[in-house]
N, C-alpha and C positions, 0 to 999 in steps of 0.2 A: 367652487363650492364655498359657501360662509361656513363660517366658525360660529354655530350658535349657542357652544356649550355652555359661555358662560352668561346668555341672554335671559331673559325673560321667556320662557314657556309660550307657546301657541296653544289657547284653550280650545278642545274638543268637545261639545256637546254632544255626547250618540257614543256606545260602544257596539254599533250594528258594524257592518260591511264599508261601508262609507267611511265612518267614523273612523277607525283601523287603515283602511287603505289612505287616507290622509296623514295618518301621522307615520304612516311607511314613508309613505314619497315626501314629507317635510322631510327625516329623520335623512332618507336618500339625500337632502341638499345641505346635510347639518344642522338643521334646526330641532329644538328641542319640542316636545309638546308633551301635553297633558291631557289623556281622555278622562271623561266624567261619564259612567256610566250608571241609569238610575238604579236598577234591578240589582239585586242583592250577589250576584255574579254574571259574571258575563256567561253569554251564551246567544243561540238562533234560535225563532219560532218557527215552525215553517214547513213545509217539505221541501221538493225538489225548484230546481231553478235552471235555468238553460241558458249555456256562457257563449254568445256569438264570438266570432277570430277577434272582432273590436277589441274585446277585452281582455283573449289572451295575448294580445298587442300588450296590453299596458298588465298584465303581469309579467310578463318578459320584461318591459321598465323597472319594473317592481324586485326583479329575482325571481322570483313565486313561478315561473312556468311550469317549470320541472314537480314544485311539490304538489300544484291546483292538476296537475295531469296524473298524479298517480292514485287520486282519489274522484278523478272522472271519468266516466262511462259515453261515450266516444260514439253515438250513433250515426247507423248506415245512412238513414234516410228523415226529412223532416214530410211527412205526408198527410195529406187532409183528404178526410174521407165523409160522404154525406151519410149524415148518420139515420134518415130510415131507408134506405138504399142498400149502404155501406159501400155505392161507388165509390171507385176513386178518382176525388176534385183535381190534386196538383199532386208534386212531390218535387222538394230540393235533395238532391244528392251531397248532403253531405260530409257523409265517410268516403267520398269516391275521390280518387285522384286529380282530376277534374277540379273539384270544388277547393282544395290544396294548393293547387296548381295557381288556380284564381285570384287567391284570397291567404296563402299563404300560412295563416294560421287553424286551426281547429274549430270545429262547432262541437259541442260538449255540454253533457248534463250534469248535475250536481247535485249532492245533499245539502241545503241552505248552511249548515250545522257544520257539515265539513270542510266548506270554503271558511267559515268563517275561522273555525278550527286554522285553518292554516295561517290566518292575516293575523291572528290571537299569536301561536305561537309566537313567531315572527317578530309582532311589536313584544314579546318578553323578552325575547336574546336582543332586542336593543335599547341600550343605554338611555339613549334619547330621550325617548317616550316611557313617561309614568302612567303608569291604569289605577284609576280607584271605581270603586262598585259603590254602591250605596246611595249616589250624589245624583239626586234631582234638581236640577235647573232650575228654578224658578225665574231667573229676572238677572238683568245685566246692566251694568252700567261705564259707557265708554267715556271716561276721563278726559278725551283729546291725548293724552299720552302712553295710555294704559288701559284695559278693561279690566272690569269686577264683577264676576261672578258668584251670584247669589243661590244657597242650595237648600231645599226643603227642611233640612234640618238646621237652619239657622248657620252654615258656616259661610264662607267668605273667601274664596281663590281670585289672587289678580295673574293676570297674564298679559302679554303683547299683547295677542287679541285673540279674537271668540269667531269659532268656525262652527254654526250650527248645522250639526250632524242625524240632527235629534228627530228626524223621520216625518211622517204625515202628518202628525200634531206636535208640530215643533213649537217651542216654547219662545225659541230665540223668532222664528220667524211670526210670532204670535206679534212680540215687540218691536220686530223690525217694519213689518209692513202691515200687521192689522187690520188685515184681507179676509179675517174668521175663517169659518169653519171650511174645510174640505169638501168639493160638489162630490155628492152620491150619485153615483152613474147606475144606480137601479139594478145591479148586478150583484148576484149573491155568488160567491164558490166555496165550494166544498171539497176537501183536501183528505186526503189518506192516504196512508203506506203500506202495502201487504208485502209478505215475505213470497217471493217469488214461487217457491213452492206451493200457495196456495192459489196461484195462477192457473187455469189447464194449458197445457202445454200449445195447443192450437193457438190461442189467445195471446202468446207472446210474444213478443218483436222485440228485434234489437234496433226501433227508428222511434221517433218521437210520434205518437200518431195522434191526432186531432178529426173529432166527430161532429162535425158541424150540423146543425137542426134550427128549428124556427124559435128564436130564442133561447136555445140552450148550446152549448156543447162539452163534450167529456173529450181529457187529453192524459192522453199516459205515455210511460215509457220508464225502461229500467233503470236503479240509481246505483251506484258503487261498481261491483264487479257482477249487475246481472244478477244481485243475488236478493234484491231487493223491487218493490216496484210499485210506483208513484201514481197516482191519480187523484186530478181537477178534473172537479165536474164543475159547471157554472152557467147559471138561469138568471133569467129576468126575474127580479121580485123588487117589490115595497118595502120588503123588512129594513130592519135597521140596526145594528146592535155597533157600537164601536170597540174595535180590538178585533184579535186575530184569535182569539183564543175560546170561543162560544162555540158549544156543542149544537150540532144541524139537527135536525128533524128531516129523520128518512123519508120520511110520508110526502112531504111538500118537494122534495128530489125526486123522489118516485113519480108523482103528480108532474110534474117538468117534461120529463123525460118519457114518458106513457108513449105508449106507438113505435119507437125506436128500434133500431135496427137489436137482433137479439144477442149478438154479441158485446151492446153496450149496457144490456138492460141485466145481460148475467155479470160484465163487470162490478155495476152497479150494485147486485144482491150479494157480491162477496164479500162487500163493507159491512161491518154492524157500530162503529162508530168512527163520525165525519168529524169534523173542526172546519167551521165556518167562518168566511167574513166577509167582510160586506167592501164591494170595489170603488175607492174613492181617486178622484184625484183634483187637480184645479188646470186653469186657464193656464196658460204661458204665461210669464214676467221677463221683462225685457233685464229689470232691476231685481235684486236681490242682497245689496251690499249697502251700506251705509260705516263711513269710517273706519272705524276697525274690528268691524262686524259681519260676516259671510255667511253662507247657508251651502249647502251641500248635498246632492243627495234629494230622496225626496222633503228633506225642508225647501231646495229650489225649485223643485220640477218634479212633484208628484204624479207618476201615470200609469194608465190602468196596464195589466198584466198584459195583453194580448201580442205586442211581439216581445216580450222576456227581454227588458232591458231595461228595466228598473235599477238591479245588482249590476249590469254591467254601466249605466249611464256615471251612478255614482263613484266608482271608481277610476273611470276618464274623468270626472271632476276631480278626486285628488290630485292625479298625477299633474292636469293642469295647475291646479291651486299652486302646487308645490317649485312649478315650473314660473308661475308669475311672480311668486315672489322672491326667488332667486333672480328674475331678472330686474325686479322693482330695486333693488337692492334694501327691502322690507322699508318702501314705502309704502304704507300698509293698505290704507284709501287707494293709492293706486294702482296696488299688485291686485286689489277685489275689482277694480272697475275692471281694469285687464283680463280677469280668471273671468266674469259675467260674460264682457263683452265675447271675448272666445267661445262661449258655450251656448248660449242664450238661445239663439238659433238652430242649433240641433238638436239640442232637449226640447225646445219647442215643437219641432218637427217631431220627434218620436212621439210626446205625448199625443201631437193630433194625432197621427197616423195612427196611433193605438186605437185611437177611438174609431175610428172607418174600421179598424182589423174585427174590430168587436162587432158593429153591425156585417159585416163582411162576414165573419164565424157565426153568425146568427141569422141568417137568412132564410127565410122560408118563401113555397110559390115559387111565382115567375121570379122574382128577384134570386132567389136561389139557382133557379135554371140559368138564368143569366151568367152569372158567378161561374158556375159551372162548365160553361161553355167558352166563353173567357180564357177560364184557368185550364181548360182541357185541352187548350190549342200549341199551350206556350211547348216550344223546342225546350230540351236538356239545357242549353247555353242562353235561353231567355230566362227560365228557372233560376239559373245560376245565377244571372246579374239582376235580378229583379231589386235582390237590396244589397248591389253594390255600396247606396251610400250608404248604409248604417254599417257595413260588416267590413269594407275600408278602413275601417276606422279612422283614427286622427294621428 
């Protein structure tokens, strides 16, 4: 382990999920860092999120196992059902012993808000790592020996160097690579939280379940202890709004959704306000580093929601980050070629594959039936390995 105490700071752009789980796993090798987070305190947007073993692999690196499990709700089953049918397409066992057995670690849902809760705490009780709020990124400049970070209010932080944390419209990767704006995958979702009591009881599960339709599908499942309970609905549309944080219009959900199996459609009518946004993501990049400058996170590898590894991608980035340059011995250019070249390749893969899951959950017609018959075939123990490689982890 280095001694980074009396070093120059590792700059963090991003106080999200990313952000935090990097400067755990610096702080895990000695190194000092500094998160810059814009928004006037930290916090998540968001609802629920779904943590494959991948990534409680790298909480256990982290320490975090034990806290990320006492605030996770641990379902039986991951199942897809056709949603004006309401057959059922597949099911991963999960919670089953079996899938344990397999895979060794847990599949597990989450409140965005409480994962992060926990990587927040966590970076307080350490020394290491400084948190300021306030500090909008603007613009960076790498010295060859140093970088300078520039922030909305005209101040000025230098660091060893600059880990853009800073999410789908990163500012650092705005500069870095200059690849503009984020492709809109023509996907709208629509998020809400009900208190489980206002569920009917028939309607409940304790599995993650997904509705899949011609163009749409709705997915729920409970968050904390059961006592709460999450629902994505998500259609094909044009609109366009950027942020997470724009109120839906029930009518054009409603309009999606029309014909639907009736247990989605009374899901559907228990909402009376949605928070929408719009599903972006980019291309693969082979590169994402330049000197002593990195990206992280969806600043490298933005991808759409459909296998739920977004939160867990980016924090197998930390731990690697943190991992290449202990062993660079903070040769900085070379600990990021090292941390890219490690990743590059499987963030790639998830984000495509994301994109097939999307048409995949969206299928209508023969294409549907096809899917269907397919997915109706597979044994217990093909279910199970189907995504060896992603739930393997690293």
């Amino acid at each position: 382990m280095s001694n980074g105490n009396g070093a120059a700071p590792i700059l963090i752009a991003g106080g999200g999920i990313g952000g935090l789980a990097a400067a755990l796993a610096l702080a895990a090798k000695g190194r000092r860092s500094h998160v810059f987070e814009q928004s006037a305190k930290f916090g998540e947007i968001g609802a629920g999120i779904q943590l494959g073993p991948n990534v409680f692999r790298m909480f256990e690196r982290l320490g975090l196992a034990d806290t990320v499990a006492r605030v996770t709700f641990f379902p039986e089953s991951l199942i897809m059902r056709d949603s004006t049918t309401g057959d059922e397409v597949t099911r991963i066992p999960v919670g089953s012993e079996a899938f344990r057995e397999r895979y060794r670690y847990p599949y597990g849902v989450i409140y965005r808000a409480d994962l992060h809760d926990v990587l927040l705490d966590a970076c307080r009780r350490t020394p290491l790592i400084e948190l300021s709020t306030g500090r909008k990124l603007t613009a960076y400049r790498d010295t060859g020996t140093s970088v300078v970070a520039t922030f909305a209010d005209g101040s000025a932080t230098e660091g060893a160097a600059l880990v853009g944390a800073d999410g789908l419209w990163s500012k650092v990767r705005a500069q870095l690579l200059g690849d503009g704006r984020p492709r809109v995958a023509g996907h709208i979702a629509y998020r809400a939280v009900l208190p489980i009591e206002d569920v009917p009881p028939q309607w409940r599960s304790n599995s993650v379940v997904l509705w899949g339709g011609a163009k749409h599908h709705l997915v729920h499942y409970p968050l904390r202890h059961g006592d709460i309970f999450n629902l994505v609905a998500v259609f094909h549309s044009n609109r366009y709004e950027e942020g997470w944080d724009t109120y839906g219009d029930p009518a054009e959900l409603n309009a999606y959704f029309a014909g639907s199996h009736p247990q989605v459609l009374g899901l559907l009518a228990k909402i009376n306000a949605w928070k929408m946004w719009v599903l972006c993501d980019r291309e693969p990049v082979r590169s994402w580093s330049s000197g002593r400058v990195t990206l992280l996170g969806d600043a490298a590898h933005p991808m759409l929601q459909y296998l739920a590894q977004g939160a867990c991608m980016a924090v197998e980035d930390a731990v690697v980050l943190a991992e290449k340059i202990e062993a660079s011995g903070e040769d900085w250019p070379a600990a990021f070629v090292a941390y890219q070249d490690a990743r590059y390749l499987r963030t790639g893969r998830v984000q495509l594959t994301a994109r097939f899951y999307g048409e995949f959950y969206h299928a209508g017609g023969v294409t549907a039936e096809v899917r269907n018959a397919l997915f109706g075939k597979r044994s217990q123990q093909q279910a199970l390995e189907g995504m060896a490689w992603l739930y393997d982890g690293i």
